[in-house]
C-alpha positions as CSV (number, residue, x, y, z in Angstrom):
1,X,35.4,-10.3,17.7
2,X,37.3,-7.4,18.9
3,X,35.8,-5.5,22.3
4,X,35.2,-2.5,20.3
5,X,32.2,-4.5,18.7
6,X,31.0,-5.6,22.3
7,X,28.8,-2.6,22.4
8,X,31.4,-1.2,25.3
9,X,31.7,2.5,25.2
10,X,34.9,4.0,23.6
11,X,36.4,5.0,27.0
12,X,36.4,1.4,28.5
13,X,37.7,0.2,25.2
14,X,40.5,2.3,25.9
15,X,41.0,0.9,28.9
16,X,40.9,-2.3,27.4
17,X,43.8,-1.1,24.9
18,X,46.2,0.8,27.3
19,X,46.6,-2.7,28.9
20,X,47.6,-4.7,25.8
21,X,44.5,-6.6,25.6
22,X,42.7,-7.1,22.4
23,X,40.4,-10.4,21.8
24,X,37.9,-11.0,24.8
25,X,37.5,-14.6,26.0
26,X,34.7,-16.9,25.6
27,X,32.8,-15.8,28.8
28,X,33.6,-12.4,27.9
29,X,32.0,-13.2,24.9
30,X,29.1,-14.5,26.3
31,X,29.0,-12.6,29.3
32,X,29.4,-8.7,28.4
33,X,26.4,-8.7,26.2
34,X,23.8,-9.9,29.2
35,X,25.1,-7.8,31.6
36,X,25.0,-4.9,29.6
37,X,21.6,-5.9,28.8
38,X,20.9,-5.7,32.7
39,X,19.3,-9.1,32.9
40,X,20.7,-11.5,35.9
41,X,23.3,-14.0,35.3
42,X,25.0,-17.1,36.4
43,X,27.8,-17.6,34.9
44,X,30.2,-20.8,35.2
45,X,33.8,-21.5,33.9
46,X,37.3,-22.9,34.8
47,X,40.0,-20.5,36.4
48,X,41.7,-18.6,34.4
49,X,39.3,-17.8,32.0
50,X,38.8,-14.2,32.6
51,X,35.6,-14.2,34.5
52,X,36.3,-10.9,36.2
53,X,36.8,-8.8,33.3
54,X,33.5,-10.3,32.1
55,X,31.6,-8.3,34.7
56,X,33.6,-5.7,35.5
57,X,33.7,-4.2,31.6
58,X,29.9,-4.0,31.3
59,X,28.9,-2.9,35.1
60,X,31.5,0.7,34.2
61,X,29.9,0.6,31.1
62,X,26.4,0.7,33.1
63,X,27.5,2.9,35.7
64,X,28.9,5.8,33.1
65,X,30.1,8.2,35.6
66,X,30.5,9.0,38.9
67,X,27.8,10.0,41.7
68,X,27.6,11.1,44.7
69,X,25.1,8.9,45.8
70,X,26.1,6.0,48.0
71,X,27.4,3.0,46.0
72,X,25.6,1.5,43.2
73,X,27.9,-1.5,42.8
74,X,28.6,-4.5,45.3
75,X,31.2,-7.1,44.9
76,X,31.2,-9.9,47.3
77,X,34.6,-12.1,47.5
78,X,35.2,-14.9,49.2
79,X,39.0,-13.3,50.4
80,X,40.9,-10.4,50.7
81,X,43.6,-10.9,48.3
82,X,40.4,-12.0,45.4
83,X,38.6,-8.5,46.5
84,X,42.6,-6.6,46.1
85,X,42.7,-7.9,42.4
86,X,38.9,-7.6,41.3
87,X,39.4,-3.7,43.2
88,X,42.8,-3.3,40.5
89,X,40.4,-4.3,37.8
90,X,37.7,-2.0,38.3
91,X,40.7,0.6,38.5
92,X,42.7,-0.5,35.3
93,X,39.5,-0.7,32.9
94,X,38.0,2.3,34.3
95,X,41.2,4.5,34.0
96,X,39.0,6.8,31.1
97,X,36.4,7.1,33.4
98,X,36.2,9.1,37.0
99,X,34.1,5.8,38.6
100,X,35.4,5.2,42.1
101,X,35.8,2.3,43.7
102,X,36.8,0.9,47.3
103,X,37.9,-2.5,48.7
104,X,36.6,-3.3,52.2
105,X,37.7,-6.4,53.9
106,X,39.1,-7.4,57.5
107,X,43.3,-7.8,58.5
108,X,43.1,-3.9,58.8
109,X,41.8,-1.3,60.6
110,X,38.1,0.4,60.1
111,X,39.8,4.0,59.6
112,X,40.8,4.7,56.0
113,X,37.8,1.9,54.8
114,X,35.6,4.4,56.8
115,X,37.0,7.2,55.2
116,X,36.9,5.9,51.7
117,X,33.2,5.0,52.3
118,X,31.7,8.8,53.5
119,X,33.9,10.5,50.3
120,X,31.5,8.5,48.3
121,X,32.3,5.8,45.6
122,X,30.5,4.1,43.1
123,X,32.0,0.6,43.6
124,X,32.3,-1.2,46.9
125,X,34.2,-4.7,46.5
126,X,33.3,-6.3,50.0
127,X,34.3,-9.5,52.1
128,X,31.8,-10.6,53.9
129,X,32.9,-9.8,57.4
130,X,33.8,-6.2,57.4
131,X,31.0,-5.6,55.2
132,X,28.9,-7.2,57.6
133,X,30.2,-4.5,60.2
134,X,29.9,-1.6,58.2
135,X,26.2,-1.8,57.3
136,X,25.7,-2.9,61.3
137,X,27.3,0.2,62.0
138,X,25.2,2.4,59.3
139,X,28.9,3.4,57.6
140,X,27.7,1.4,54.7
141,X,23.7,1.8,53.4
142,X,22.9,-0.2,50.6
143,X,19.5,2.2,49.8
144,X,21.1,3.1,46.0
145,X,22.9,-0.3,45.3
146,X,22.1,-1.2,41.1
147,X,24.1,-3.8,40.5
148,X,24.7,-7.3,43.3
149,X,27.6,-9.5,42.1
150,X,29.1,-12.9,44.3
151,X,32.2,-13.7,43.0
152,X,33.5,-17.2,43.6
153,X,30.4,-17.6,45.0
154,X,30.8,-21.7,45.4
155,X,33.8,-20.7,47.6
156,X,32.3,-18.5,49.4
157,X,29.3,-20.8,49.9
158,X,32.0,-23.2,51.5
159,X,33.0,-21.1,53.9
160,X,30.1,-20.8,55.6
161,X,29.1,-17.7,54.6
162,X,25.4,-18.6,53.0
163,X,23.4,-17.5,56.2
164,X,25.1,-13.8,55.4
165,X,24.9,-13.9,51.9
166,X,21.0,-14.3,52.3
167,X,21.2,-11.0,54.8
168,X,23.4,-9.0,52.8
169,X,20.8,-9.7,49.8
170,X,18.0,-8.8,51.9
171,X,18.9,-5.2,52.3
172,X,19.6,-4.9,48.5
173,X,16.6,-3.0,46.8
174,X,14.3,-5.4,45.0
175,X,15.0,-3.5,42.1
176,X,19.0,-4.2,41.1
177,X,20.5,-6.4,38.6
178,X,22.4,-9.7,40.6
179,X,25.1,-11.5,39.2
180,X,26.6,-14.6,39.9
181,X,30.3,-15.7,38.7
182,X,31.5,-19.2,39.7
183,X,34.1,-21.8,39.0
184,X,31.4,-24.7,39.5
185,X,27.8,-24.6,40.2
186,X,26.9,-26.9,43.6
187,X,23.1,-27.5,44.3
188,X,24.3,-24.8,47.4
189,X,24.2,-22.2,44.4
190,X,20.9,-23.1,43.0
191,X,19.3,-22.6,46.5
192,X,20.8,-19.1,47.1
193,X,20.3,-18.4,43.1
194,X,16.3,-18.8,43.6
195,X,16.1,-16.4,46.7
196,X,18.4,-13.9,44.9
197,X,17.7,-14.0,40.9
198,X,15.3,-13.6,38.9
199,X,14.9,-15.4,35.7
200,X,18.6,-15.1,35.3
201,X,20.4,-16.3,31.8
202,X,22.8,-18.7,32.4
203,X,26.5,-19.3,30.9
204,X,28.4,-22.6,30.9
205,X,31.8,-22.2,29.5
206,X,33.2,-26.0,29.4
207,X,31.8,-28.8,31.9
208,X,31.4,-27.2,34.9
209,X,33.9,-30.5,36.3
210,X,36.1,-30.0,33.8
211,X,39.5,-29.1,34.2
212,X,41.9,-26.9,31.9
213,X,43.0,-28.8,28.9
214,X,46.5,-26.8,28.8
215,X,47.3,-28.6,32.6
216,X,49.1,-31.6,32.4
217,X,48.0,-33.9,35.5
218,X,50.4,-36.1,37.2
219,X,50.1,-38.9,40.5
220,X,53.5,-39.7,42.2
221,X,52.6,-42.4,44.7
222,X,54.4,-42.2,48.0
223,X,54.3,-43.4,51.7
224,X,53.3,-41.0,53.7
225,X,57.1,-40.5,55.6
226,X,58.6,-40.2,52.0
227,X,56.3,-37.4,51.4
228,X,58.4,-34.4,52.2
229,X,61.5,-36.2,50.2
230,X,59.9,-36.5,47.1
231,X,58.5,-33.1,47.3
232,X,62.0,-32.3,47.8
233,X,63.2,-34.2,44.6
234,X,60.6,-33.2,42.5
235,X,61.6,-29.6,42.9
236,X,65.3,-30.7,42.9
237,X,64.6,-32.2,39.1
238,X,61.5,-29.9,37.7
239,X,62.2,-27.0,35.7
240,X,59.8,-24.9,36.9
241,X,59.0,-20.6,37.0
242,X,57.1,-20.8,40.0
243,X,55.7,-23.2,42.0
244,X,52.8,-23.1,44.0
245,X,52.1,-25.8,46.9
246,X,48.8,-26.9,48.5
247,X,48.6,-28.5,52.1
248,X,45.1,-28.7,53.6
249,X,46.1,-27.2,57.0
250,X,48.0,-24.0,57.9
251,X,49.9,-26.0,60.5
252,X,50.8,-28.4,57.8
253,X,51.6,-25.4,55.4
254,X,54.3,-23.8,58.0
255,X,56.1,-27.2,58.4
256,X,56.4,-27.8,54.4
257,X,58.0,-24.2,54.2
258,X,60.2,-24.6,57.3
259,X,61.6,-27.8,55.7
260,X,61.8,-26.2,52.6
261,X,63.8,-22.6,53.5
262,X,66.0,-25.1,55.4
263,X,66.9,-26.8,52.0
264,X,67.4,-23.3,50.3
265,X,64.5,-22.5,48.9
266,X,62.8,-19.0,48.6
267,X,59.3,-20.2,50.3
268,X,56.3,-17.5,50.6
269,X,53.5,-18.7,53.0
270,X,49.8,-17.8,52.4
271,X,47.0,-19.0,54.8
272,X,44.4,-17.4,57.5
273,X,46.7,-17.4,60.5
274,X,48.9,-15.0,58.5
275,X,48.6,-11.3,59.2
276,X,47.4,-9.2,56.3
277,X,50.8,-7.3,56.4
278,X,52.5,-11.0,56.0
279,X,50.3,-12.1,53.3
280,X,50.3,-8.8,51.3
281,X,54.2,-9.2,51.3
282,X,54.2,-13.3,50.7
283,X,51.8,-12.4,47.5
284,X,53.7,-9.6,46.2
285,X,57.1,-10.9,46.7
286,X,56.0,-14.4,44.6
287,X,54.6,-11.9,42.0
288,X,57.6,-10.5,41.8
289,X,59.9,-13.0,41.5
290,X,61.6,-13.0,45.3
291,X,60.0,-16.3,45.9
292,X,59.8,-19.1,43.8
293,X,57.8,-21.2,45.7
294,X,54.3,-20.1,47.6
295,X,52.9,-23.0,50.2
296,X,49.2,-22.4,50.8
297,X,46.1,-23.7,52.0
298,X,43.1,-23.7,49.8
299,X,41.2,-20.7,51.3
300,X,43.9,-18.2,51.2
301,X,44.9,-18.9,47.8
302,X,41.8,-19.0,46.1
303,X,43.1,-15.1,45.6
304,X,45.9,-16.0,44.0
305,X,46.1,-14.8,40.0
306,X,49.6,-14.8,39.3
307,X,51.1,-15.5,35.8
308,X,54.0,-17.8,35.1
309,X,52.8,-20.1,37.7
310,X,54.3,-23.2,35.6
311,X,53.7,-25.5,38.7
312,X,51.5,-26.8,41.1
313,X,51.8,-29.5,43.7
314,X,48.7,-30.9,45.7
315,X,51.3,-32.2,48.8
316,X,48.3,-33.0,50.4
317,X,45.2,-34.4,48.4
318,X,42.3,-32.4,48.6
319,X,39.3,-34.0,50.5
320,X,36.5,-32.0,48.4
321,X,37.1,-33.0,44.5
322,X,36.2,-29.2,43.4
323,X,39.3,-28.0,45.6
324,X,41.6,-29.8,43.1
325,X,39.9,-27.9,40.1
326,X,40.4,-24.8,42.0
327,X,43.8,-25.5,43.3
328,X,45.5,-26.7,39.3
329,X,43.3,-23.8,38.0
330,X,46.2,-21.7,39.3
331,X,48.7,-22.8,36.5
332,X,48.1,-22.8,32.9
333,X,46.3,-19.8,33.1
334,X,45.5,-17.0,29.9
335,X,46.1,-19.9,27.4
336,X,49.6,-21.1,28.8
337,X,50.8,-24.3,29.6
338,X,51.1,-25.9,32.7
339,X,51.7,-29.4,35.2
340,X,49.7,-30.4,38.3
341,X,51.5,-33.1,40.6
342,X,50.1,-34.7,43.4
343,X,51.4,-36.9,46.6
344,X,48.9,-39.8,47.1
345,X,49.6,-41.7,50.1
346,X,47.7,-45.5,49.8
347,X,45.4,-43.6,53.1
348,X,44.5,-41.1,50.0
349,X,43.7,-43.4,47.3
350,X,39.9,-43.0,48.1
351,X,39.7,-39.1,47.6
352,X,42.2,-39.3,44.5
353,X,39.2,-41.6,43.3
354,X,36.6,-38.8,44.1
355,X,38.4,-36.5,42.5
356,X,39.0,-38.8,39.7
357,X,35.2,-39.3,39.0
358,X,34.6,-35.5,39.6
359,X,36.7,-34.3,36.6
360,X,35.7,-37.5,34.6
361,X,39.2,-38.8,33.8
362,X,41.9,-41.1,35.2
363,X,44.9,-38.8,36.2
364,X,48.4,-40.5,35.2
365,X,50.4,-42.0,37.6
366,X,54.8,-41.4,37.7
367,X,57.1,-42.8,39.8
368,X,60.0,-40.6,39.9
369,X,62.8,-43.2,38.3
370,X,66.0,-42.5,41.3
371,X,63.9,-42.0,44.0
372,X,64.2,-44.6,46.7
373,X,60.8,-45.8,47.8
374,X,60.2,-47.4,51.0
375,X,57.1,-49.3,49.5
376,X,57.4,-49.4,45.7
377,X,55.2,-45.9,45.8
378,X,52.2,-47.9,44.4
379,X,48.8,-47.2,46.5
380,X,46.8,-49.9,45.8
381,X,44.2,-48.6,43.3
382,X,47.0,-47.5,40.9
383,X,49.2,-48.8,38.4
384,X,52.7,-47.6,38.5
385,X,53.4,-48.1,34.7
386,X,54.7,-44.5,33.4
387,X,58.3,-44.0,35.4
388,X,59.5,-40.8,34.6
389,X,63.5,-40.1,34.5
390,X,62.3,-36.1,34.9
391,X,58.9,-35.1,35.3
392,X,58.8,-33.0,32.1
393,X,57.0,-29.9,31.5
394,X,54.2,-29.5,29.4
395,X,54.9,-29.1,26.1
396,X,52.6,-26.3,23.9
397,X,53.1,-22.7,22.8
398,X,55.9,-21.0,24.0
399,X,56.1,-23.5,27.0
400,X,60.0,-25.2,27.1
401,X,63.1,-24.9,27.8
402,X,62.9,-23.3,31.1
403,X,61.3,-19.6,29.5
404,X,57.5,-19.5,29.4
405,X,58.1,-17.3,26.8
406,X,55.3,-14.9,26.5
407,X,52.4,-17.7,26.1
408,X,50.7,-16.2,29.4
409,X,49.6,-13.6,27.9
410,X,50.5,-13.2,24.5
411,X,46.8,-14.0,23.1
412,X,46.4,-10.8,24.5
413,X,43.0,-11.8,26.5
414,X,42.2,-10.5,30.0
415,X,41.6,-12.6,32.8
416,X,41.4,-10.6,36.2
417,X,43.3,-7.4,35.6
418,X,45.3,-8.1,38.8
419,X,49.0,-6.8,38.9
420,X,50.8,-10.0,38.2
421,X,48.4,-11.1,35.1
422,X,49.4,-8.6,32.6
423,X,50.0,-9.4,28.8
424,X,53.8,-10.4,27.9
425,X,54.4,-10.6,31.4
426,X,52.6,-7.8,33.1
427,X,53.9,-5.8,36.2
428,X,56.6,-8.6,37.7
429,X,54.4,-11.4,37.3
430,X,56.0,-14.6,36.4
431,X,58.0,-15.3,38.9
432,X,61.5,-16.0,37.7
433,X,62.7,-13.1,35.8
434,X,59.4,-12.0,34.1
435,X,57.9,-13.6,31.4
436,X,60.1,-14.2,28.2
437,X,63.3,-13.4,30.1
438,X,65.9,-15.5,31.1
439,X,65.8,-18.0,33.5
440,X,67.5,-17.2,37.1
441,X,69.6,-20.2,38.3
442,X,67.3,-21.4,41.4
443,X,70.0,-22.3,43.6
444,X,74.1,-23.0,43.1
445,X,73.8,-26.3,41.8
446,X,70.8,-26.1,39.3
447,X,70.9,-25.8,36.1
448,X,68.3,-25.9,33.8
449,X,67.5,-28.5,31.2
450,X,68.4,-28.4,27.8
């Protein structure tokens, strides 16, 4: 079903058109039609899946034109760099329209955000901090708000954040439409969804736990003084666009990109302790193609929707199962292919088990044939029996030989409307060279695989 049969007015369609996109997703699907209808929602699907344009398209559609009043739409995110892509959304779809919107969020200063807020807008997309400040300071009055929506709400949950969630929901009229958009659903959720819903519909695309089907999964067992070294020859051997890299701390993250930008790699770092100038630049740059490799902790990349993203490597094995959906959600988004590695140590064997029974599969274990392991590479709850001469990429649509060809986005189906997630490639996203172009050679002895 084409969006022009969603019941979307012809304007927003447009919108839709002008950025190449043409057949909505399943939560689109399912979505656009409740919130149009103005009921509640709480809606659940893997990354990738084009959850924002399944709110965004029907709240324009509700809000029809610009007013004066102060804003009648407010969108919580978890980060800034999520709030910067759901705010490009907004401004992409609603390009027919003269609906204004405005990103608030901390890194900066108050000034313009103050500014932007007394010209009057229709749209705030918030953190929770500097919103926080704004209606303390009476900038920001909620008095006319329509429409609530948490975004990445589990996330958001996680960080701590329930206690102002509940506030910021308190000085929402009683009378508003509230929409919640997750990865997963916790039993955290369900608590906040009964003080802030009411009789919402609810949308399930896939297991909640599941992971997505176009992600191959990978263990490489390793002692934990080999780690770095068989990060090192994994990228040295992968034929990869761009490759993203999870540690759990930002300490931890700086030391894997020293190391790495000392082996002549082009590293971009993304974490908390970064100044918003610094991560503006690291996310852009590995948008664009200056970096082919972004090390990040699990926070500040929740943000990150870039396309071509052909890797990703858990260096450090998350300790909370729904991280590792969340962190290989970043590859093998809008119907592409993709391959999740992770570094098990034998002291991480019991959370690779957690995960293990979270996404209910066993994840296949490589050794990396050539690589000299101290201790065989074998933790003790796995079985070493799939070496690996290469560790391949995924096979599928427009996936080999180096080119990613345009299976990111050639399906044509929206996802966030954020600059580096554009059909056939998009505004510089995917990483080396743009979608469907040639591959760069990585460094002077590289070459890629036939």
């Amino acid at each position: 079903m084409p969006f022009s049969r969603l019941g979307l007015p012809a304007n927003l369609v447009r919108g839709v058109q002008a950025m190449g996109y043409t057949d909505p997703t399943p939560v689109q699907l399912r979505a656009i039609p409740v919130v149009l209808s103005k009921r509640d929602l709480i809606a659940s699907a893997q990354t990738g899946t084009g959850k924002t344009a399944a709110f965004a398209l029907p709240v324009l559609a509700g809000l029809g034109a610009h007013k004066a009043a102060g804003p009648r739409v407010l969108v919580l995110e978890p980060t800034r760099e999520l709030g910067a892509q759901v705010e490009t959304a907004f401004r992409d779809f609603g390009r027919f329209t003269d609906i204004r919107s405005t990103i608030i969020h901390g890194g900066v200063g108050y000034g313009k955000q103050r500014s932007d807020l007394r010209a009057g807008t229709d749209i705030v997309i918030a953190t929770v901090g500097r919103l926080m400040d704004f209606l303390r300071e009476k900038t920001l009055t909620l008095d006319h708000l329509e429409v609530l929506i948490l975004d990445e709400v589990d996330r958001m949950l996680d960080m701590g954040f329930v206690n102002d969630v509940k506030r910021i929901v308190a000085l929402c009229p009683k009378k508003r439409q509230t929409l919640f958009f997750s990865a997963t659903i916790p039993p955290e959720i369900e608590e906040v969804a009964r003080f802030a819903l009411q009789n919402p519909e609810r949308i399930e695309i896939g297991r909640a736990r599941t992971v997505n089907e176009l992600v191959k999964h990978a263990i490489y067992p390793v002692a934990f003084e080999q780690k770095f070294d068989l990060l090192r020859a994994l990228l040295d051997r992968t034929d990869y666009e761009s490759v993203i890299i999870f540690s759990r701390t930002k300490h931890g993250a700086d030391r894997i990109a020293r190391k790495l930008k000392a082996n002549k790699h082009s590293v971009a770092v993304l974490h908390a302790n970064r100044s918003q100038n610094q991560r503006v630049e690291a996310l852009d740059g590995f948008k664009k193609g200056r970096y082919e490799v972004m090390v990040a902790t699990d926070i500040a990349a929740r943000g990150i929707d870039v396309a071509g993203v052909s890797h990703v490597i858990n260096y450090d094995v998350p300790e909370n199962p729904e991280d590792y959906v969340h962190r290989i959600g970043r590859t093998g988004r809008a119907m592409a292919v993709g391959d999740a590695f992770m570094l098990a140590t034998p002291e991480e064997a019991g959370d690779v088990r957690d995960i293990e029974r979270f996404i209910g599969t066993k994840i296949p274990v490589q050794k990396l044939e050539g690589f000299n392991y101290v201790d065989g590479g074998r933790p003790p709850h796995i079985d070493t029996s799939h070496p690996s001469k290469n560790p391949r990429r995924s096979g599928g649509g427009g996936g080999g030989g180096g080119q990613r060809g345009g299976s990111g986005g050639g399906q044509g189906r929206p996802q966030t409307g954020g600059g580096g997630n554009r059909p056939s490639g998009g505004t510089g996203g995917g990483g080396g060279g743009g979608s469907g172009g040639p591959r760069r050679q990585r460094r002077g002895e590289w070459k890629p695989r036939k």
